[in-house]
N, C-alpha and C positions, 0 to 999 in steps of 0.2 A: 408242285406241278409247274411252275414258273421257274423254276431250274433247272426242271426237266429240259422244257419245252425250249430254254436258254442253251442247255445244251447241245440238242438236236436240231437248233438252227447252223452252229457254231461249224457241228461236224458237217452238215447240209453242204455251208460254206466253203467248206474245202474240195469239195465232189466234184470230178473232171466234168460235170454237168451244169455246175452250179451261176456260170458265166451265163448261158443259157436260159437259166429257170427266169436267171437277173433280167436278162434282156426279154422274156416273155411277160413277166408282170411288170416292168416299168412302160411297155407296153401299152397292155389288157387297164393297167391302172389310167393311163388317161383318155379313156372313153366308156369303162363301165365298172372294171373290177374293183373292187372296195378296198384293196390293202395296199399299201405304198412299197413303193420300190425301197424304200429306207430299213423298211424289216429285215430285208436282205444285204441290201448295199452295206449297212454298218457291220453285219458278223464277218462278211467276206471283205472289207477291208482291215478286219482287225485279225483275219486268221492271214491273211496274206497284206499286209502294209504296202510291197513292192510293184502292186497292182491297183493301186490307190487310183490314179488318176486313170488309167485305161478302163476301170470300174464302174468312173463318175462319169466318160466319155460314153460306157455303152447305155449308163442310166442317162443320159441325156438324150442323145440319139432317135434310141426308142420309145421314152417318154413324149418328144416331141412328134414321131412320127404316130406313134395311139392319138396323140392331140388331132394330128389331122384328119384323123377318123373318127375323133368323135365331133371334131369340128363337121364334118362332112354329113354324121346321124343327124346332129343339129340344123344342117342346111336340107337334108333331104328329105329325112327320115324324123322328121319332132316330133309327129303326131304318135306316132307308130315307136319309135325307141326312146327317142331323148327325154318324154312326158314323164313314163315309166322311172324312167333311171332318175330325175329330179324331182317325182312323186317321192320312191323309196328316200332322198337324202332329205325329205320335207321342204322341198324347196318349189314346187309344184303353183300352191296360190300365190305366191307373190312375182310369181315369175313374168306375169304380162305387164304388169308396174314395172319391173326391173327392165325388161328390154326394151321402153320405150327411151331410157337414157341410157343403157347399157354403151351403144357407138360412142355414146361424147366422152366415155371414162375408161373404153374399149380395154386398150394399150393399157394403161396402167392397172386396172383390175389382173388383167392376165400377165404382166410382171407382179406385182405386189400377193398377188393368190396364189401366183406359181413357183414365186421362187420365195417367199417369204413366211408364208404363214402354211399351216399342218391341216386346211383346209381342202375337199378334195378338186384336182385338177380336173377332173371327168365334169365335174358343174363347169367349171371355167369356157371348157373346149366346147361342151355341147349349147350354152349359151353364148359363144363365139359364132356358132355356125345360123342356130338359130337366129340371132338378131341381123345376119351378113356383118361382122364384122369383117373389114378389107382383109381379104383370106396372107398378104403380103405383110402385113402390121403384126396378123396375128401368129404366123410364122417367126416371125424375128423376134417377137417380145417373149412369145415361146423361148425358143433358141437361149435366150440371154436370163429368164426366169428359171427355167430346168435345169444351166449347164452353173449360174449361181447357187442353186439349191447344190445338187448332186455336190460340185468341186467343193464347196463348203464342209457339208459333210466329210467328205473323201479324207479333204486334206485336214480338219482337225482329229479325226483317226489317224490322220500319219503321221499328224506331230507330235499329238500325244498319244499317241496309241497305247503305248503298256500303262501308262497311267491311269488312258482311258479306261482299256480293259479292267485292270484290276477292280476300281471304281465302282464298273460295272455287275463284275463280277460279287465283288463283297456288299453293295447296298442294289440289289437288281429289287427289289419291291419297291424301292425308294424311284429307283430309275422310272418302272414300269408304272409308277402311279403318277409323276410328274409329266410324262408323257399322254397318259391319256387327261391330264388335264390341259396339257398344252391342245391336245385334239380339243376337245371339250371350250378352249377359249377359243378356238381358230372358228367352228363351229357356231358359236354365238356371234364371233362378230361379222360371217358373214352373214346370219339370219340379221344383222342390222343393216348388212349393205344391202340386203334385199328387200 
């Protein structure tokens, strides 16, 4: 099923539409959606390499711009959307402890959460708005945490791409278990920042 499902990402990837799907879940992912723009972004850099950085330009973009709307459910809407969405990731009781220092570590939470660890950005953005974190800090640390995640990505697919491929290709249980445990540490540690 997982070589299936490897496959029909691969082929997804190359679909005159697939630019598109990219730019609507990197999106929807930073303000409620649960799956990363990376699901995507890696098949479609590895089916097409010479769209490497226009790929990681549109997963930034609109990753940052979901940010400002989930920044925005956080400022306006916490009771009513943002509770919900950080109920389901369990992040719900510890969350009025956390925002009471949330400002003084703002900025770098939303760099180091965003562009570094496999933790979800939608907590990030929507405890951005909720605590008023300076909406001008939280744009820019945005900007510089999403466009380092995305071009990272981007560009080690382009440099090792057929390597990577292959790689990927001949141990993908290997892949797919390492990654959900990269999720799984990214996960715990921020149930410790919290």
């Amino acid at each position: 099923m997982l070589r299936a499902t490897y496959g029909w990402t691969i082929r997804l990837a190359s679909h005159p539409k697939a630019t598109h799907a990219l730019a609507a879940v990197s999106f929807a992912e930073s303000s409620f959606f649960p799956i990363p723009p990376d699901t995507i972004l890696i098949p479609m850099v590895i089916a097409e390499r010479q769209r490497a950085w226009w790929l990681a330009f549109v997963c930034t973009v609109m990753s940052v711009l979901g940010g400002i709307l989930g920044y925005m459910i956080g400022a306006l809407f916490f009771e009513e959307l943002a509770q919900p969405v950080l109920a389901f990731y369990g992040y719900d009781d510890e969350f009025a402890a956390f925002a009471a220092t949330y400002n003084d570590w703002g900025v770098w939470i939303v760099l180091i959460a965003g562009g570094l660890t496999p933790l979800p950005f939608k907590v990030v953005t929507l405890a951005s708005g909720a605590t008023g974190l300076n909406i001008i800090a939280f744009v820019l640390s945005s900007v510089a945490a999403r466009a380092m995640r995305f071009y990272t990505v981007a560009g080690l697919i382009y440099w090792f791409g057929p390597a990577v491929r292959h790689f990927i290709e001949t141990r993908l249980v290997l892949v797919f278990t390492l990654g959900l445990l990269a999720l799984a540490g990214g996960l715990v540690a921020m149930s410790a920042i919290l």
